[in-house]
C-alpha positions in Angstrom: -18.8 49.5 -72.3 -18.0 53.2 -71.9 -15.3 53.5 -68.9 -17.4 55.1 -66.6 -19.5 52.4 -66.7 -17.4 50.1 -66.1 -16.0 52.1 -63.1 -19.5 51.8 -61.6 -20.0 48.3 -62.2 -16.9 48.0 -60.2 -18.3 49.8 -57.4 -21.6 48.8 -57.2 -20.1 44.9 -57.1 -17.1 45.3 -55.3 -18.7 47.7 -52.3 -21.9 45.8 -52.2 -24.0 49.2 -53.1 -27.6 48.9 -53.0 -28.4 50.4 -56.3 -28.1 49.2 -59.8 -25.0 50.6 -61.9 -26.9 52.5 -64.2 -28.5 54.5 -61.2 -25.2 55.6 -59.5 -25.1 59.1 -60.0 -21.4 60.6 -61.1 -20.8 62.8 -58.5 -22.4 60.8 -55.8 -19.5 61.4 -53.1 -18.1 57.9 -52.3 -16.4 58.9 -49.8 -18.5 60.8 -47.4 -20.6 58.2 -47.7 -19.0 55.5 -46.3 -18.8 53.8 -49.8 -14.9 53.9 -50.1 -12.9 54.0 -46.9 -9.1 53.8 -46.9 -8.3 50.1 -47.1 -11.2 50.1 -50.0 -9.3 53.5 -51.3 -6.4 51.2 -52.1 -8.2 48.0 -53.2 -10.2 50.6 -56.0 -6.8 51.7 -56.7 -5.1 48.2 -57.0 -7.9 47.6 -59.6 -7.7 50.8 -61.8 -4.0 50.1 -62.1 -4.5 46.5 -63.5 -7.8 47.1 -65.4 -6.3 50.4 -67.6 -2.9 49.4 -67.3 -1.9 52.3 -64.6 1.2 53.4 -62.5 -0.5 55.3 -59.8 2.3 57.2 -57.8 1.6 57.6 -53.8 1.3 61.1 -54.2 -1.4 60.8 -56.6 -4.0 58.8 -54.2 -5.7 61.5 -53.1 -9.1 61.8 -51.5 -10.0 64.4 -54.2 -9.6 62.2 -57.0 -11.6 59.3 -55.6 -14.1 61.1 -54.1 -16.8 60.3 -57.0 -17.4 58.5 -59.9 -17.0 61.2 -62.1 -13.7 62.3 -60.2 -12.2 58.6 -60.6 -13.0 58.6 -64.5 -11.4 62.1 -65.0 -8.4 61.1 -63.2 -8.3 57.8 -65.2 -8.9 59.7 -68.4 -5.8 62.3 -67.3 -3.8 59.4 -67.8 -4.3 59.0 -71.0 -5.5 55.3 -71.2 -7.8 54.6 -74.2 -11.7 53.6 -72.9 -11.9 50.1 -73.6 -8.2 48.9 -72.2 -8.1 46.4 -70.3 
């Protein structure tokens, strides 16, 4: 499974969305939204640092780089982490 698929699977299970995976559009702002609020902003982060094996510094949990799908993989993919870690 390609990361940002997984990444939406994620979402769409963890925050209850009302649309399949597949149909989450990558720059669908989660934020604005209402998807992703700031205790959910740490709970998505607690999972990308144990599912791609991630050291996510304070500084770097910023709204801009959870803002959408798209956003979250290209931060993910910034650090580096090959697409099918777990």
């Amino acid at each position: 499974m390609a990361r940002i698929d997984d990444i939406k699977k994620y979402l769409v299970e963890e925050f209850l969305l009302d649309i399949p995976a597949d149909e989450l559009a990558d720059d669908y702002d989660l934020l604005a939204n209402g998807v992703i609020d700031s205790l959910g902003l740490l709970t998505l982060v607690s999972w990308l640092e144990d599912r791609y094996r991630l050291d996510i510094d304070a500084m770097e949990i910023a709204p801009d780089n959870f803002r959408s799908v798209g956003d979250i993989e290209v931060f993910v993919a910034s650090g580096d982490v090959p697409a099918g870690a777990k």
